[in-house]
N, C-alpha and C positions, 0 to 999 in steps of 0.2 A: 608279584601279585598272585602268579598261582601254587605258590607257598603259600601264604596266606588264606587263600582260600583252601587246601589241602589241611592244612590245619585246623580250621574251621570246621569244615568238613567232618574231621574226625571226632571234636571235641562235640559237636553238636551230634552226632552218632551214638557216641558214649553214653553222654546224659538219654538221650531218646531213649537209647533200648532199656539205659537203667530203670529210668522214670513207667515206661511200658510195662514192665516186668512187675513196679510196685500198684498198676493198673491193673493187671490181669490175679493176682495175689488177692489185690483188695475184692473185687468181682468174681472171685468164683463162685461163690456160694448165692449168686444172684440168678435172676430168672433168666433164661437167656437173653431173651428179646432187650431186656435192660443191661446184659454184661457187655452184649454187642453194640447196643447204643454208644456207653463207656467208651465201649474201645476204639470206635469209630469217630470219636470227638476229639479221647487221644490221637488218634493218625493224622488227622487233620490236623490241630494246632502244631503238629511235629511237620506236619508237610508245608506249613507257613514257617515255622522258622525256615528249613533249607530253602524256599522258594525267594523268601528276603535275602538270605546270602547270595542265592545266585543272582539276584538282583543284587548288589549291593557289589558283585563284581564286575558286570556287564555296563550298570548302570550307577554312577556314583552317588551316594547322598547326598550329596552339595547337589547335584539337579533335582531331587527328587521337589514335587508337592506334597502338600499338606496333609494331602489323604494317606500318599506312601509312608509318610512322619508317623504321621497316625500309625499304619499297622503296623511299622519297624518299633514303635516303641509299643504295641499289644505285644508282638513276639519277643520284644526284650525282656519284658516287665515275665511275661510265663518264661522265659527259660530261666530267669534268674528264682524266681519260684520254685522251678522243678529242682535245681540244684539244692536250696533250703531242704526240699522235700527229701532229694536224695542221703543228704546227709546222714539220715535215721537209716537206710539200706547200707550206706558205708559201713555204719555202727555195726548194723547188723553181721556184717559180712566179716569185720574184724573178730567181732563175739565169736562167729562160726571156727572162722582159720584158728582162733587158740584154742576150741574146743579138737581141732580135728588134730592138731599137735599136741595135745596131751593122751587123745586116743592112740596115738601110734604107738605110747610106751606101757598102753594097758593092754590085759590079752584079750577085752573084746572092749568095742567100741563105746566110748559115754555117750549115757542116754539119758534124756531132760524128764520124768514124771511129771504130769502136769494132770490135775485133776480135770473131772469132764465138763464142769463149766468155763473152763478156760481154752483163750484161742492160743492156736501156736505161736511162738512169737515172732516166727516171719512174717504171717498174715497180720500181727499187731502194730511191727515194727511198718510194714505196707501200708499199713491204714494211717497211722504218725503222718508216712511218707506222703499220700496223699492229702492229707487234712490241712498238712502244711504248706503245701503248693496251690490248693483247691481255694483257701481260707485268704490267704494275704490277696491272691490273684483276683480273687472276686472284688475284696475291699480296692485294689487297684483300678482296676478294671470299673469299678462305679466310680473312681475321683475321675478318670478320663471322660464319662458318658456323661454324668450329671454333676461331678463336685465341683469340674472347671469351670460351671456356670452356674453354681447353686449363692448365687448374690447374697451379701448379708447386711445389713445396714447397723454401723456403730455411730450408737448415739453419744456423745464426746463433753463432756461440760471443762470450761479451763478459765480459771478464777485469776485475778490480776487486779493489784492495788492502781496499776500505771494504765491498766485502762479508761479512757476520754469516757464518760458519762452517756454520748451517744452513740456510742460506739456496742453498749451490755445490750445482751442476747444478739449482737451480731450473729448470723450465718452461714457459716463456711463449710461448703463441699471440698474436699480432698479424695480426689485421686491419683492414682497411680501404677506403673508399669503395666500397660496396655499390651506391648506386646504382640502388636497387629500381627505379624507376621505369623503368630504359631496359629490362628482364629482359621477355619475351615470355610467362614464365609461371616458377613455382618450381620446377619441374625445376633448371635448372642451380645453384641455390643448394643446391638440396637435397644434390646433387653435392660442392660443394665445402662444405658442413658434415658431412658426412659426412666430407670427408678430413681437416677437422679435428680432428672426435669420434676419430680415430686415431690421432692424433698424443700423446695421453695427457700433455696440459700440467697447469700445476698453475694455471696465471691462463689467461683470455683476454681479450685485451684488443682495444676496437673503437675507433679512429681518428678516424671522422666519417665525414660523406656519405651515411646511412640513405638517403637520397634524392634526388633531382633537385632538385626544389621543394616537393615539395606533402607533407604527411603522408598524404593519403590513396593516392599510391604505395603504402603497406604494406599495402592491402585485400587478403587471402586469401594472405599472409608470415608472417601473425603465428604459424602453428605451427612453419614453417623457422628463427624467431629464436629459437624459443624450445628448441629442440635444443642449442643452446650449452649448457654445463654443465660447470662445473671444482671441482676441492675447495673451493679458492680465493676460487671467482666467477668472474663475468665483468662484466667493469667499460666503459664508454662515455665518451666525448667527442661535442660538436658539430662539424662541419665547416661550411665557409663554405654549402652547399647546403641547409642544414639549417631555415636561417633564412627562406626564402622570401624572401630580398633578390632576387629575378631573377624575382617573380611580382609583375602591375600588381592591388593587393588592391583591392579596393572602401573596403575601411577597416582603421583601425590594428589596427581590436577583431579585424576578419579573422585577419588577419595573425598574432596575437599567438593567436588559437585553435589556428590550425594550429602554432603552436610548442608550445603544451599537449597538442595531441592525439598529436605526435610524440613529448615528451617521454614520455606516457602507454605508446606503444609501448614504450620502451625497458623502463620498468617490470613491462609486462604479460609481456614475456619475458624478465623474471629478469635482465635487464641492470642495473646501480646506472651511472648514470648520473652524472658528476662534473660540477659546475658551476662552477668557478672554487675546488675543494676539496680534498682530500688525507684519504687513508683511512690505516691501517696494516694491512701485511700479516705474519702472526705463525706462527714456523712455531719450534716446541722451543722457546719462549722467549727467541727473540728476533725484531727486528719491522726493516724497511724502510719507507720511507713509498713509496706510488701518488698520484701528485698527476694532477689533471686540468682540464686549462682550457678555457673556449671559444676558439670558433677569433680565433687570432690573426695577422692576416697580414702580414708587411714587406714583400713586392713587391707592385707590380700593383695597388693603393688596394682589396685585401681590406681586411675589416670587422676591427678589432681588438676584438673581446668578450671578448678571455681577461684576468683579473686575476690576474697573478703574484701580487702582494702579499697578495692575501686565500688564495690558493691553496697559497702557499708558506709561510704565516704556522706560529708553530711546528712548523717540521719539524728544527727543529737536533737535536733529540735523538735522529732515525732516522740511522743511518751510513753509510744506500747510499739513494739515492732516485731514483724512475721518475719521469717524466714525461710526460701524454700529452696532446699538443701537434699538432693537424691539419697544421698549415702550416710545413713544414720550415726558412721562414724565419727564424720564430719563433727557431730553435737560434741561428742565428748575428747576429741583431740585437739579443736580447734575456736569453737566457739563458747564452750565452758571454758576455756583460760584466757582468750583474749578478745569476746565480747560478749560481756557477763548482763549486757545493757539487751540483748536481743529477748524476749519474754517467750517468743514460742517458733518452736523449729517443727517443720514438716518435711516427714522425710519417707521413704520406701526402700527399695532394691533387693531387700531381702526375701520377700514373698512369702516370709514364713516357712521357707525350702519348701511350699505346697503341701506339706506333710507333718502333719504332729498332733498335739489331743491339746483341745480347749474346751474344760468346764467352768461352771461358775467357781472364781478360787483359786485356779490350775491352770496351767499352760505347760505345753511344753513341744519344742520341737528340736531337732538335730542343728538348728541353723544357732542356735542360744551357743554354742559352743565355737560359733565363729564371731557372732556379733553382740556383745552384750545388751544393748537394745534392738528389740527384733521385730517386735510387733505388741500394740498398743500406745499407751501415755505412762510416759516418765517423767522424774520432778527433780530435782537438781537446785537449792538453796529458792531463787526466786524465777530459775528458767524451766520452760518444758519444753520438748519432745515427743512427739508424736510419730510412733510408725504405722503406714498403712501398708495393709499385707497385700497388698496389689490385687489388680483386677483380676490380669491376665494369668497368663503361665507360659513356660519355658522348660526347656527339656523333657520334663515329662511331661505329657500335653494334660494333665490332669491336677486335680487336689486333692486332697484324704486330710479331714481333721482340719486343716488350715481353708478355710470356704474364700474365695474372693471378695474384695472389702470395698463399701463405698462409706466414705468416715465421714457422717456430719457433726462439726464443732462448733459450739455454743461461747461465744465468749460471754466471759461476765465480770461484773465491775465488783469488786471485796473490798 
């Protein structure tokens, strides 16, 4: 361990003083009062990263809170910035070392002319250095403070010949990956059930992800869960987090409680919880089946607990059926080949990696390159698909570009 931290130590010294160096470069030419400002902002974020390492020795992350989450991913998110940033000074530094090796074999040293509206190009190369560290870290630094909760409401329409007649313009809320455990307190969830309770659905449905790891994430949630409320119901799925597969238990029996005490959650706030089952949904006498699986994953060696077979087991006699399926792979490995009768899949997990650009037209984020459907509605001969880019977030406690989603779906009879 304190190898580790010696290491640390060092490499977090390195970038500082580099990063420092293209601070004071960039600021000379400024007024004092403001070059000292600069630099005192620098010292600071530099004396948060080493103060989280020595925390981070002393005190492990696996205990820390929410808040300490919080500032360990501020100073992760700036040093990996400053490093971007550095990389223009590495440049630069290489540029130097060839110039000063070709000087040794001239009889006086190479010199750069540069006319007089032009900056030198350390001071140029400095300014790169900070614009690019300055530039992404700000855009970060606003998905943590406001994009995690910059709520966005997708209006959904999904047309279907095998829809029952009273069934068109049904209303379905979907959400998904909650994520309790990364929220700094139920403000912001309260926030975005509130904009659900407006949205005047007839189902609401929840995806998976209640949590990070643990059930006891939802201490002092349990009345924000229990605000859901549809004619309907509101009905649940597990996600891969649900399960404490990513926590080291002391024992099986452990393990297996916290999935009881979670399950318990879901009950305690009026959520019916599906287990590998299928309910029917009955509106003027005539009925749809809601089928719901545990999570079942095809990329990435997720856990597969969902049982189509027991799940899907007499449901021939409903004529439109839902499915709620966490892991969007699940669509295309499993229920595209061998239940081609299912009309629409609702799925999550991938969050949109919290990060990527959507205009009208255009999407795009780093997570498309792990999961072919990632976020939005897909169409597949007579089935769809639906990804919601989840509420919450994870790892990085923020969003940029991907805003968290609450998806109202419109069914309709074609």
């Amino acid at each position: 361990m304190i190898m580790r931290f010696i290491i640390f130590f060092l490499v977090i010294t390195v970038i500082e003083i580099y990063f420092l160096q293209a601070v004071k470069t960039f600021s000379q030419d400024f007024a004092p009062k403001t070059r000292n400002t600069l630099l005192y902002i620098a010292y600071g974020f530099a004396i948060l990263n080493f103060a989280l390492g020595v925390a981070s020795l002393f005190y492990p992350p696996p205990n820390w809170n929410n808040f300490f989450r919080f500032l360990s991913a501020l100073g992760l998110i700036l040093f990996v910035c400053k490093l971007l940033g550095c990389s223009f000074l590495i440049i630069d530094d290489i540029i130097r070392l060839f110039r000063w090796l070709v000087s040794l074999f001239k009889e006086k040293p190479a010199e750069i002319i540069e006319g007089a509206n032009k900056i030198s190009r350390i001071k140029f190369m400095s300014q790169l250095a900070v614009t690019f560290t300055v530039i992404p870290a700000i855009g970060f630094i606003y998905g943590m403070v406001r994009g995690a909760y910059k709520y966005r409401v997708h209006n959904v329409k999904v047309p279907s010949p095998n829809l029952p007649d009273a069934f068109n313009g049904y209303k379905i809320v979907q959400i998904s990956d909650i994520h309790t455990g990364s929220f700094l307190d139920n403000s912001a969830l309260n926030k975005a059930f509130d904009i659900i309770m407006q949205q005047g659905a007839d189902l609401i449905l929840f995806t998976g992800d209640l949590v990070n790891n643990k059930a006891e994430e939802t201490v002092g949630f349990e009345e924000t869960y229990s605000k859901l409320k549809a004619p309907h119901g509101v009905y649940s799925v597990l996600g891969n987090h649900d399960y404490g597969d990513y926590v080291q238990w002391d024992s099986q029996e452990e393990k297996h409680k916290n999935l009881e005490a979670l399950k318990a959650v879901h009950k305690n706030a009026g959520w019916n919880l599906l287990m590998n089952e299928h309910v029917a949904l009955e509106k003027n006498g005539e009925k749809i089946a809601l089928i719901g699986i545990e999570n079942w994953g095809g990329n990435m060696h997720f856990p597969k607990y969902g049982k189509m077979d027991l799940a899907h087991k007499d449901t021939d006699q409903y004529p439109f059926k839902i499915l709620m399926s966490h892991d969007p792979s699940h669509w295309e490995k499993q229920v595209q080949t061998e239940y081609k009768n299912v009309d629409l899949t609702l799925s999550g997990h991938t969050h949109g990696m919290q990060f990527g650009i959507e205009i009208p037209g255009f999407k795009w984020s780093p997570v498309k390159y792990f999961y072919k459907q990632w976020a939005g509605l897909y169409k597949q001969d007579n089935q769809f698909l639906y990804v919601n880019r989840g509420l919450g977030f994870l790892g990085y406690p923020g969003r940029l570009g991907i805003w968290p989603e609450i998806t109202v779906l419109e069914l309709q009879k074609v």
